[in-house]
C-alpha positions as CSV (number, residue, x, y, z in Angstrom):
1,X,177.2,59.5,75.4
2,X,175.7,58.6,72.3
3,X,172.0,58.5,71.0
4,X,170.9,56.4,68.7
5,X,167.5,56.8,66.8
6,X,165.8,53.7,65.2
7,X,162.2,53.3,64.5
8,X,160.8,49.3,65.7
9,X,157.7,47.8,65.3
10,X,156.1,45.4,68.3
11,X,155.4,42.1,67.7
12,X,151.9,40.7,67.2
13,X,152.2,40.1,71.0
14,X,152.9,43.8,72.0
15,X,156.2,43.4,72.6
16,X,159.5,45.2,70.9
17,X,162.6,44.0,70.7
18,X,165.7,46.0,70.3
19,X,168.8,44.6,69.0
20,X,171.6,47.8,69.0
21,X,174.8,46.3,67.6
22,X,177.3,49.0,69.2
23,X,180.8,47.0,68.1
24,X,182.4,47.2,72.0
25,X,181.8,42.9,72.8
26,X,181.9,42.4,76.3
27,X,181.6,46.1,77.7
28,X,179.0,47.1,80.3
29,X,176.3,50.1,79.4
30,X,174.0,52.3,80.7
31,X,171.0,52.9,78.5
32,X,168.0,55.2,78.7
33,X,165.1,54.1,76.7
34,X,162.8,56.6,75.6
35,X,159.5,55.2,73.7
36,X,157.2,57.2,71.8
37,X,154.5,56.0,69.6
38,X,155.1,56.9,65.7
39,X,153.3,60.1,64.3
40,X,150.7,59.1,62.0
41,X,150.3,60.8,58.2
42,X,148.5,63.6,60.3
43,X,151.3,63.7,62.3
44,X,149.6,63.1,65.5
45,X,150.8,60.4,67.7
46,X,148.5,57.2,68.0
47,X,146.1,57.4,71.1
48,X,145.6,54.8,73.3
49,X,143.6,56.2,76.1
50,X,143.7,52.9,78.4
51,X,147.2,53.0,78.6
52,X,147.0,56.9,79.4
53,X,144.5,56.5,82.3
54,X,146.6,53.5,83.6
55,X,149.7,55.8,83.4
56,X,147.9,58.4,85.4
57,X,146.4,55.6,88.0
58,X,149.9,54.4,88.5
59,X,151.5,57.2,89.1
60,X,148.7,58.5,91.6
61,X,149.1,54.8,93.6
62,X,152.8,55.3,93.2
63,X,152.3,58.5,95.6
64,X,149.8,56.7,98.2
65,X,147.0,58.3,96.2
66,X,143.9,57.3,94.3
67,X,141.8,57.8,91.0
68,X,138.8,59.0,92.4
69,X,135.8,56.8,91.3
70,X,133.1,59.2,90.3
71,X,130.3,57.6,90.8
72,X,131.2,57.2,94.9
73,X,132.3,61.2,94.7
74,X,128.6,61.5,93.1
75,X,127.0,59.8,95.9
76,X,129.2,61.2,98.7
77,X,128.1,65.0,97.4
78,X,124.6,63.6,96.9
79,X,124.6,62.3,100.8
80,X,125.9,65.5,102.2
């Protein structure tokens, strides 16, 4: 196995394209993309907190189970 580090920038439409030229034409690969936003000159990573809570909604539907809504939770405690 071999890794390969390369730093990309998406396209105005939020898109990145890769193009790896590995020398082997015709040959069959697995590959395992990890993505991670670029530190900025604080060297925190770039936040994007609806793409955080959509993570965290999909993976809670992906398990049969919701994002509570607090404002119904509110309401439910309020009604008991």
């Amino acid at each position: 196995m071999q890794t390969i580090q390369i730093s990309e920038r998406t396209g105005t439409d939020g898109t990145l394209n890769l193009s790896v030229p590995l020398g082997r034409p015709d040959t069959e690969f697995d590959v395992v993309l990890v993505v991670q936003p670029k530190a900025t000159a604080n060297g925190q990573a770039p936040s994007n907190r609806f793409a955080t809570m959509d993570a965290i909604r999909n993976s809670l539907a992906a398990t049969g189970r919701e994002f509570g809504d607090s404002v119904r939770d509110v309401r439910e405690d309020r009604d008991r």
